[in-house]
VEXDREN-103478 format. One line per field, with one value per residue: x, y, z of N, C-alpha, C, CB in turn. Coordinates in Angstrom, 1 decimal. Glycine has a CB too. Layout:
N
nc1	(X,...)
nc2	(Y,...)
nc3	(Z,...)
cac1	(X,...)
cac2	(Y,...)
cac3	(Z,...)
cc1	(X,...)
cc2	(Y,...)
cc3	(Z,...)
cbc1	(X,...)
cbc2	(Y,...)
cbc3	(Z,...)
END
This chain:
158
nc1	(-63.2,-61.8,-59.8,-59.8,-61.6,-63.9,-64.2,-64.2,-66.7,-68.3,-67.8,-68.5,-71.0,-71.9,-71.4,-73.6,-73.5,-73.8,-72.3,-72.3,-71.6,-69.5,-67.6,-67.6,-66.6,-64.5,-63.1,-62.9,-63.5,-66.4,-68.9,-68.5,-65.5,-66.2,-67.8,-66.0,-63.9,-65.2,-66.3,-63.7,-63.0,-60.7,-58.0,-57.3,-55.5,-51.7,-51.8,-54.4,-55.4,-54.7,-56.6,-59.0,-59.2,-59.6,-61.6,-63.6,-62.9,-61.5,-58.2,-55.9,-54.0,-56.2,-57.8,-56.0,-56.4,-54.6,-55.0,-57.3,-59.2,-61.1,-60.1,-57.7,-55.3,-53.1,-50.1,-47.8,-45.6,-42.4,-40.9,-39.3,-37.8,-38.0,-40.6,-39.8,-38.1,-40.0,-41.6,-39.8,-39.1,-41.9,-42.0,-39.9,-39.9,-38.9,-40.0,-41.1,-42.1,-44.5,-43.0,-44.2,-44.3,-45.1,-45.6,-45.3,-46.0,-46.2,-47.9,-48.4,-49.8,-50.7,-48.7,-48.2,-47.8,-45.5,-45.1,-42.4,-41.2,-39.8,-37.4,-36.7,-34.6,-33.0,-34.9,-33.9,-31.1,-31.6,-32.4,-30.6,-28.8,-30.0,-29.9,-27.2,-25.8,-26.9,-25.5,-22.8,-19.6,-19.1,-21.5,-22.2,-20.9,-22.4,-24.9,-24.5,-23.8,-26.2,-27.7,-26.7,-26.9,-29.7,-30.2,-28.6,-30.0,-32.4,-32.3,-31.4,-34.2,-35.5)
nc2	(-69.7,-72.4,-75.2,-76.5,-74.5,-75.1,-78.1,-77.8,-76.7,-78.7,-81.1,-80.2,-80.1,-82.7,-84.1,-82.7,-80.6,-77.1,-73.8,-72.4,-74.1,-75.3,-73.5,-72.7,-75.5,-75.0,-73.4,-70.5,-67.0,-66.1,-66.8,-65.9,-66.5,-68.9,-68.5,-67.1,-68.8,-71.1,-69.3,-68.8,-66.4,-66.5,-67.3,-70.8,-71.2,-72.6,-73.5,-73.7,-75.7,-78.5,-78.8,-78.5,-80.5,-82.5,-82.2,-82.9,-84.7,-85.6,-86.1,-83.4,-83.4,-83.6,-81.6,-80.1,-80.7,-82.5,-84.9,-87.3,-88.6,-88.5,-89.7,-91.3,-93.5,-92.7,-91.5,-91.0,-88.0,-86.6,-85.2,-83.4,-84.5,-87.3,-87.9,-87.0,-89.4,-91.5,-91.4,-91.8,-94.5,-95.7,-94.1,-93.9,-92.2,-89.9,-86.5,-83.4,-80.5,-80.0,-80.4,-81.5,-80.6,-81.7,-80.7,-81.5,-81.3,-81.5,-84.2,-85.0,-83.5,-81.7,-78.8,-77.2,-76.8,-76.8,-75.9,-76.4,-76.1,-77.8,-79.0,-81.2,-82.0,-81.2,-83.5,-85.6,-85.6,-86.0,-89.3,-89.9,-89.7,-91.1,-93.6,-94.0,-94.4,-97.1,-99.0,-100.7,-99.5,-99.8,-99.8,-97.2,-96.0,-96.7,-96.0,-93.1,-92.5,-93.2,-91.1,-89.0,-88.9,-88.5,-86.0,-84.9,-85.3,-84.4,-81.3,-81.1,-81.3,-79.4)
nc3	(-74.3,-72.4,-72.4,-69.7,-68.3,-69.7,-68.5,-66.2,-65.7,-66.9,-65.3,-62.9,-63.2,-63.9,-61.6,-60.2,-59.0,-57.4,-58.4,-56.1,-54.3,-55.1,-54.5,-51.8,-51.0,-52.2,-50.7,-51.7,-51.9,-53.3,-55.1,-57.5,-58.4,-59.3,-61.3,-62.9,-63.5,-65.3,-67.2,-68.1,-67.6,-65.8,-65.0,-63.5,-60.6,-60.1,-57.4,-56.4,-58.7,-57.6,-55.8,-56.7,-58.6,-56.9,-55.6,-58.1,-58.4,-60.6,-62.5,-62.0,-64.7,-66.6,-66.1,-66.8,-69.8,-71.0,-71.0,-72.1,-70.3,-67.6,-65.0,-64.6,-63.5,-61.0,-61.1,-58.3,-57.6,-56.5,-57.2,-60.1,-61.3,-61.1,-61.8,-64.8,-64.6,-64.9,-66.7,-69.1,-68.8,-69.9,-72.0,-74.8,-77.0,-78.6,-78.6,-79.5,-78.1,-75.2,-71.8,-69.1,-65.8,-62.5,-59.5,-55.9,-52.9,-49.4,-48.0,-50.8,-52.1,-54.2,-55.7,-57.8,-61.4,-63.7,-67.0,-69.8,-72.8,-75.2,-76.9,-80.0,-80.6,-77.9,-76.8,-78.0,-76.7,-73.7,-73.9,-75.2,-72.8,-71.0,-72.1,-72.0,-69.9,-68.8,-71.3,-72.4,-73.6,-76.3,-77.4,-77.1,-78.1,-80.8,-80.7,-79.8,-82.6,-83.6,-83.2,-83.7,-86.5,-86.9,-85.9,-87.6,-89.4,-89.2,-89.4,-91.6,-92.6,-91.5)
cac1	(-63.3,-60.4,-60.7,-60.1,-62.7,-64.8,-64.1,-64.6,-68.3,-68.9,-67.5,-69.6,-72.5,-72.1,-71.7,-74.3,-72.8,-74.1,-71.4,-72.0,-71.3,-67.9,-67.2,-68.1,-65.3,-62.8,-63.0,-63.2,-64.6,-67.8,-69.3,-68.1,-64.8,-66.3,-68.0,-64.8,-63.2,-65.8,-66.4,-62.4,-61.9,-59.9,-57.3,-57.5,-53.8,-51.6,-52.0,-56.3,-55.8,-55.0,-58.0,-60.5,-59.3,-59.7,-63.1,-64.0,-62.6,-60.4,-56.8,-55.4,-53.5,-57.6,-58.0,-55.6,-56.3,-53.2,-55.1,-58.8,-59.7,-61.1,-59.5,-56.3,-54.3,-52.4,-48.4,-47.3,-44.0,-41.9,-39.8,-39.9,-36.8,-39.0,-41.7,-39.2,-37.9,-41.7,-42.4,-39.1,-39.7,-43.1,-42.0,-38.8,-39.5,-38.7,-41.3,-40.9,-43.5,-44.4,-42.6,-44.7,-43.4,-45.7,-44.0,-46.1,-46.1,-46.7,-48.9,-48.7,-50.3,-50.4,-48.6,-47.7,-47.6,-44.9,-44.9,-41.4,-41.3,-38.5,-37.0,-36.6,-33.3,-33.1,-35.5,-32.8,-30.0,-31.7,-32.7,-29.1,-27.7,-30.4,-29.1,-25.6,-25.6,-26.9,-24.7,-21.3,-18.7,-19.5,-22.9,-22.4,-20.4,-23.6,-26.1,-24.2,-23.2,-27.4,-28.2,-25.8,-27.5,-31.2,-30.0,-28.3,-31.7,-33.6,-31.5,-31.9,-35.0,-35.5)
cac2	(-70.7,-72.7,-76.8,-76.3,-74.2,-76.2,-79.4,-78.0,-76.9,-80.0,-81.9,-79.8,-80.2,-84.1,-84.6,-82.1,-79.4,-75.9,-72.6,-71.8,-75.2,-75.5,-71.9,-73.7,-76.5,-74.5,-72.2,-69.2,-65.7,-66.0,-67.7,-65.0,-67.2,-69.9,-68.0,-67.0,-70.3,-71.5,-68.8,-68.8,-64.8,-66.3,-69.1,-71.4,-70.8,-74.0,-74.0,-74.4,-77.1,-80.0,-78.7,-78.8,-82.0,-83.5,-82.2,-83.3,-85.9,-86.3,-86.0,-82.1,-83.3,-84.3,-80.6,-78.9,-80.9,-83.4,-86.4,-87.5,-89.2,-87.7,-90.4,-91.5,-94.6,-91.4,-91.9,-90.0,-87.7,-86.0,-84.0,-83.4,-85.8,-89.0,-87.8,-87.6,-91.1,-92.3,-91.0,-92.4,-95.6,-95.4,-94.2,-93.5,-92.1,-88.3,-85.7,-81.9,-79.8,-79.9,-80.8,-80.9,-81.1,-81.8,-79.9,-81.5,-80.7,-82.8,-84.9,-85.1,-82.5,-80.8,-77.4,-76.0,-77.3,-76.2,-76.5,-75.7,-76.2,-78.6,-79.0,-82.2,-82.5,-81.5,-84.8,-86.9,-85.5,-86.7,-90.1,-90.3,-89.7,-92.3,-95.3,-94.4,-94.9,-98.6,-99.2,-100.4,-98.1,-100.2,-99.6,-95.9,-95.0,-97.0,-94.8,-91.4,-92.2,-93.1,-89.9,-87.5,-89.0,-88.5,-84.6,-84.4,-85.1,-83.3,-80.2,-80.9,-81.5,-78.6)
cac3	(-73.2,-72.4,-72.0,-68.1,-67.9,-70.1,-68.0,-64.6,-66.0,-67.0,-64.4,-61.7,-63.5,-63.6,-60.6,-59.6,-57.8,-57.8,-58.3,-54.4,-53.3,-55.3,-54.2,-50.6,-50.7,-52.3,-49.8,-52.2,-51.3,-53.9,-56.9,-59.3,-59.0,-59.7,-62.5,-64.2,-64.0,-66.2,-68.5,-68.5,-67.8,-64.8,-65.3,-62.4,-60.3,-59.8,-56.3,-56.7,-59.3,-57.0,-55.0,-57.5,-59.2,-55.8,-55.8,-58.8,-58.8,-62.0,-62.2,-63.3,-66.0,-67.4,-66.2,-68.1,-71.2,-71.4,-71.1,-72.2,-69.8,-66.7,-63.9,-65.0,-62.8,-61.0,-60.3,-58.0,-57.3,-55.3,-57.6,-61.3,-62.0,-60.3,-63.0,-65.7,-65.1,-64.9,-68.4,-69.9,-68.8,-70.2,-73.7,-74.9,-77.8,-78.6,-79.0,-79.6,-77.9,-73.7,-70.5,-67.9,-64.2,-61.6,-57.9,-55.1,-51.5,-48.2,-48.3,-52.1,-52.4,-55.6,-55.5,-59.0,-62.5,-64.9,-68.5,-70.4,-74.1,-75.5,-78.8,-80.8,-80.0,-76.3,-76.3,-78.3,-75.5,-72.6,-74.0,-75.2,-71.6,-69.9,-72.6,-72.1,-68.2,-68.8,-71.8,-72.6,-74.4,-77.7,-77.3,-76.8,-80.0,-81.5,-80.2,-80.3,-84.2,-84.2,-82.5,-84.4,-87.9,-86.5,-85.2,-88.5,-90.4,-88.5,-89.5,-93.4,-93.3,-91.5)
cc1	(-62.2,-60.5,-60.6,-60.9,-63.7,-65.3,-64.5,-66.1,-69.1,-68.9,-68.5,-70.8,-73.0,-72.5,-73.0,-74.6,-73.1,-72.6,-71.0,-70.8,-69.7,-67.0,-66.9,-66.5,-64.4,-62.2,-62.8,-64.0,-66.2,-67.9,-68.9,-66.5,-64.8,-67.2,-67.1,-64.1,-63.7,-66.1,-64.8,-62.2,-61.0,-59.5,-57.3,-55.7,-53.7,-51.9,-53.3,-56.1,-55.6,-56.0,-58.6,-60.5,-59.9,-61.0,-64.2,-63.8,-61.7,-58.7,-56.1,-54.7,-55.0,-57.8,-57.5,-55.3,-55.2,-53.7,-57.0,-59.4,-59.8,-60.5,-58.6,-55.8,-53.4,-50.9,-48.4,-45.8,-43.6,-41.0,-40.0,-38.7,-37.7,-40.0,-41.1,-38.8,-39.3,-41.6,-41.3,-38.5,-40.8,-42.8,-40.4,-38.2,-39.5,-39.6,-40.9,-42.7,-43.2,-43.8,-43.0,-44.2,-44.6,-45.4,-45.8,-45.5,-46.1,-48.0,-49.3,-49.5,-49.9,-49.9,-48.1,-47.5,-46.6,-44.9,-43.4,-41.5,-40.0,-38.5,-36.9,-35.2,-32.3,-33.7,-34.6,-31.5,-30.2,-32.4,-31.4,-28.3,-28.5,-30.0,-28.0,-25.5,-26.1,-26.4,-23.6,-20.6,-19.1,-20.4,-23.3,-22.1,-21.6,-24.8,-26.1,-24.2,-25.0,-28.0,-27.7,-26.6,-28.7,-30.9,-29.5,-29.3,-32.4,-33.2,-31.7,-33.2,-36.2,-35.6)
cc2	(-71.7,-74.1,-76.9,-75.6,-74.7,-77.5,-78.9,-77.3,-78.2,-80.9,-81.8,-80.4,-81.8,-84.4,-83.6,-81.0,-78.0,-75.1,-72.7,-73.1,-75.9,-74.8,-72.2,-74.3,-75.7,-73.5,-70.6,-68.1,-65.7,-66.8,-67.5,-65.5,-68.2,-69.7,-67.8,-67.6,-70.5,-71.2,-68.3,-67.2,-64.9,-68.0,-69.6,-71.5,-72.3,-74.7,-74.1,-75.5,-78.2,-79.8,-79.2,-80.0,-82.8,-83.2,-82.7,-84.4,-86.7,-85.6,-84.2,-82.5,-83.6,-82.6,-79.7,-79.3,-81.5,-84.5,-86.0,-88.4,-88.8,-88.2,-91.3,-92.4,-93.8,-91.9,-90.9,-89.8,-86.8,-84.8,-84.0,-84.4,-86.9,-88.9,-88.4,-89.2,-91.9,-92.3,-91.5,-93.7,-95.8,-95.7,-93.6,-93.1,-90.1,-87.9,-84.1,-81.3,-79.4,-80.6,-80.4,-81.7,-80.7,-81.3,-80.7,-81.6,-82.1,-83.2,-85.2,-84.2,-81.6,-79.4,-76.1,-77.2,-76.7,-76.6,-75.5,-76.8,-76.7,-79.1,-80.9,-82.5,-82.6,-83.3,-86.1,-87.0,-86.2,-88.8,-90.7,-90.6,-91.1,-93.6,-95.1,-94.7,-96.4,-99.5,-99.5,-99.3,-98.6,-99.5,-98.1,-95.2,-95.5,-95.8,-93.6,-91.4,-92.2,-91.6,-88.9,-87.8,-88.3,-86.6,-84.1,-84.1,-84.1,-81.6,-80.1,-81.1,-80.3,-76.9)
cc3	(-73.4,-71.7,-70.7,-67.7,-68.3,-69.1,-66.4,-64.5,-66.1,-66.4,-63.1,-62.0,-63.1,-62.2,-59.5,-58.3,-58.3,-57.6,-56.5,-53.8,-53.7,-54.7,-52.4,-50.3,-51.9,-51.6,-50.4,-51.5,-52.0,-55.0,-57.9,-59.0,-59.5,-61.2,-64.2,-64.1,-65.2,-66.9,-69.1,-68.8,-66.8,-64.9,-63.2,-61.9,-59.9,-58.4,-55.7,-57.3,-58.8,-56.2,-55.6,-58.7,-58.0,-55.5,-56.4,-59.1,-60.0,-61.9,-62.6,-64.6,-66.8,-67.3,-67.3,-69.7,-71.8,-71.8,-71.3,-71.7,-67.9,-65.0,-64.6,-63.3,-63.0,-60.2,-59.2,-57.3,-56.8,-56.0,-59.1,-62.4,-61.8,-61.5,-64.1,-65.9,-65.1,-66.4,-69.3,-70.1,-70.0,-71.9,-73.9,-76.3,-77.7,-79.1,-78.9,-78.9,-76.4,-73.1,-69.6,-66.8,-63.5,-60.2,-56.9,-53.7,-50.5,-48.5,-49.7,-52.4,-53.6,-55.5,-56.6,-59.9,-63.4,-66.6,-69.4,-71.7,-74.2,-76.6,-78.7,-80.0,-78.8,-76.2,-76.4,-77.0,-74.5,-72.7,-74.5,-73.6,-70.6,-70.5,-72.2,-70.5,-68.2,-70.2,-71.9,-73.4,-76.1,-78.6,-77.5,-77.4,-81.0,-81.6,-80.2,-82.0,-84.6,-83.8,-83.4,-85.8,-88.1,-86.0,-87.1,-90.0,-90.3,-89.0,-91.0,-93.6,-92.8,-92.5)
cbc1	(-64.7,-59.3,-59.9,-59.3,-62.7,-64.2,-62.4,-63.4,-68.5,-68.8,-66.3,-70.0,-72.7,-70.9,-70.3,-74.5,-70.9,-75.4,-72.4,-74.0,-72.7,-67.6,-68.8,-69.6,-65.6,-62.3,-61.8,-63.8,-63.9,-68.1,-70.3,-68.3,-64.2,-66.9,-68.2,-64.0,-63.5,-66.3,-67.5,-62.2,-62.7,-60.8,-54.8,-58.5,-53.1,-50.2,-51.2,-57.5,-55.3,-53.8,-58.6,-61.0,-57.8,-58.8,-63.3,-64.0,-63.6,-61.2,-55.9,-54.1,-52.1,-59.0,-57.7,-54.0,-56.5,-52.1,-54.4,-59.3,-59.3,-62.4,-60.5,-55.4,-54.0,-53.3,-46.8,-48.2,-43.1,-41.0,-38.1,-40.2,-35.2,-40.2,-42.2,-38.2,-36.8,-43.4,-42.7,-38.5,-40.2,-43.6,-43.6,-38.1,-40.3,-37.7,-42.6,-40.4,-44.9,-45.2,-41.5,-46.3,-41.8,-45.9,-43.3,-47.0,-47.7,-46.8,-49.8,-49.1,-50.3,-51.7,-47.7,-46.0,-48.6,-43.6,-46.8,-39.9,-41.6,-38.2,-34.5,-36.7,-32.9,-34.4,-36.9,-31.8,-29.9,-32.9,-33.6,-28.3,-27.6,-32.0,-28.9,-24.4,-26.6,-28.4,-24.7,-20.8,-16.2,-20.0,-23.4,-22.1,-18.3,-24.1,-26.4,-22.4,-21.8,-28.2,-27.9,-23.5,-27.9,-31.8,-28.3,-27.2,-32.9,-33.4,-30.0,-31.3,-35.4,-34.9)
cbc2	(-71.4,-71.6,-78.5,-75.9,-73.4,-76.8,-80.2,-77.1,-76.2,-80.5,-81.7,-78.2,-79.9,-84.8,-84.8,-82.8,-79.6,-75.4,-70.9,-72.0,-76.3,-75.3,-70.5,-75.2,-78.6,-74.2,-72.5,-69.2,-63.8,-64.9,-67.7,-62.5,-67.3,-70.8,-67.1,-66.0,-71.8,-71.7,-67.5,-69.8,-63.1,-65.7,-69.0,-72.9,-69.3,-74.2,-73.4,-73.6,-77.3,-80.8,-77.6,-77.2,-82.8,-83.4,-81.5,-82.8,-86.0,-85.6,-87.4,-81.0,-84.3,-85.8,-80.4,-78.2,-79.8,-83.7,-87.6,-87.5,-90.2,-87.3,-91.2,-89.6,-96.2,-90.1,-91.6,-89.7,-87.6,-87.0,-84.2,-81.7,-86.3,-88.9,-86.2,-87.0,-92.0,-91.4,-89.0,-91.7,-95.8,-93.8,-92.9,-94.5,-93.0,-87.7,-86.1,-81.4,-80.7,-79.9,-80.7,-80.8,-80.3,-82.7,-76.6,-82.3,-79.9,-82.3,-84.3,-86.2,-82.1,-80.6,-77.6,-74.9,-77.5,-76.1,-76.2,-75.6,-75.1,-79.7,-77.9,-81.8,-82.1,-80.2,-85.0,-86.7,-84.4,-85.6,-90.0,-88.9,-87.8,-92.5,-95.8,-92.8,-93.9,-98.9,-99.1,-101.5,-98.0,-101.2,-100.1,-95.5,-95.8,-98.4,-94.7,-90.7,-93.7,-94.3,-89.8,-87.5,-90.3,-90.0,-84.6,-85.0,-86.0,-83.4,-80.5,-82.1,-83.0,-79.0)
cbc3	(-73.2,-71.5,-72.6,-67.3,-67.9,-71.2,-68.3,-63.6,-67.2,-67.7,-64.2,-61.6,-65.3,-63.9,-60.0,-59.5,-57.6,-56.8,-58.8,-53.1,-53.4,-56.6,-54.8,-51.1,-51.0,-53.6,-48.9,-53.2,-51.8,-54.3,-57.5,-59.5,-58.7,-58.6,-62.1,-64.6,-63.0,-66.2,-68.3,-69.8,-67.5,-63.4,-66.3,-62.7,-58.8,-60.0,-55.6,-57.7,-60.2,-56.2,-54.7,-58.4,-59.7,-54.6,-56.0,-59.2,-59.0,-63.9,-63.1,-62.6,-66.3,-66.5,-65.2,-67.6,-71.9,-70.2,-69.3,-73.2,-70.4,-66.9,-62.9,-65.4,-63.5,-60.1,-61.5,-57.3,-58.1,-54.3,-57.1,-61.8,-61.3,-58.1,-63.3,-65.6,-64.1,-64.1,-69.0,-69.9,-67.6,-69.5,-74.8,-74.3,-78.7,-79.2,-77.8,-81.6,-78.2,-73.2,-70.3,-67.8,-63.6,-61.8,-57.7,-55.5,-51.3,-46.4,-47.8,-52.6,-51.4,-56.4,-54.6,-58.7,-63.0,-64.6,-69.6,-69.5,-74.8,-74.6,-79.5,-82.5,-80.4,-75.5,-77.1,-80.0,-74.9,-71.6,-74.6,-76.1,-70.6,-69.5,-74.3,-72.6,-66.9,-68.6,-72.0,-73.2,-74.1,-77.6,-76.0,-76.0,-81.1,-80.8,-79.0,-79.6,-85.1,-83.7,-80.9,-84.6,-88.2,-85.0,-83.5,-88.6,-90.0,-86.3,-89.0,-94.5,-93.2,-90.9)
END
C-alpha cells in the first residue's frame, strides 16, 4: 500500500464518503477504481490527482506524500520555472534527491506532476546561477571559488 493510497482511504473515510460516492464525483466507471486506488493495485494518474485532492480536500503534494500536512497554504503556478523560483526563495539551500514540477492547466487546474531526480551538484549549479544574476563580478569569483570547494568536497568525500 502506497501513502496515496493510504491517504485517500483515510481521507474518504474522514470525511465520510462511501467508494460509490467518490467513484460518483470523480466521474469514474465503478468503485473497483476506487478500490484499487486504495488498496494501491492502481496508481492514481496525474491528470485524477487534482481531482481528488479537490475532493478531498487536501493539497496533492499531502497526496503523494511530500508534505504532512493535509491542507497546505497552496501557491500556485503556471509553469515549472514560477514553481522553481517559489522554492528558491523559500530555501536556498541544496538538497540531492526530488524535483517536483507541478504543470497546471486553465483554470489552474492541476494537469500532471513530474518528479526528476537531481544530484547534489546540479542543486549547487542552479543556486550558483540565481546568486550570480543579483551579484557583482566580485561577488561572483566569491561564490564560484565557494561553490567549486563545496563540489570539490563533495567528491572526496564521496
Amino acid at each position: 500500500m502506497s501513502i496515496t493510497s493510504e491517504r485517500i482511504k483515510q481521507r474518504r473515510k474522514e470525511m465520510g464518503m462511501t467508494m460509490d460516492e467518490l467513484a460518483i464525483k470523480m466521474g469514474v466507471k465503478s468503485q473497483r477504481t476506487i478500490v484499487n486506488w486504495e488498496n494501491g493495485t492502481t496508481q492514481v494518474k496525474p491528470d485524477k490527482l487534482g481531482k481528488i485532492s479537490k475532493i478531498l480536500d487536501v493539497s496533492p503534494l499531502y497526496l503523494l506524500g511530500y508534505i504532512d500536512t493535509p491542507k497546505e497554504e497552496l501557491m500556485t503556478f503556471d509553469t515549472g520555472e514560477e514553481f522553481e523560483k517559489a522554492r528558491q526563495k523559500i530555501s536556498n539551500t541544496p538538497a540531492q534527491g526530488d524535483e517536483i514540477t507541478l504543470i497546471y492547466g486553465k483554470g489552474n487546474e492541476l494537469k500532471n506532476v513530474k518528479v526528476k531526480e537531481i544530484s547534489l551538484q546540479d542543486s549547487y549549479k542552479k543556486i550558483a546561477a540565481n546568486i550570480a544574476g543579483s551579484l557583482s563580478n566580485i561577488n561572483n569569483e566569491k561564490w564560484l571559488e565557494y561553490g567549486t570547494l563545496l563540489l570539490k568536497s563533495e567528491k572526496e568525500n564521496s
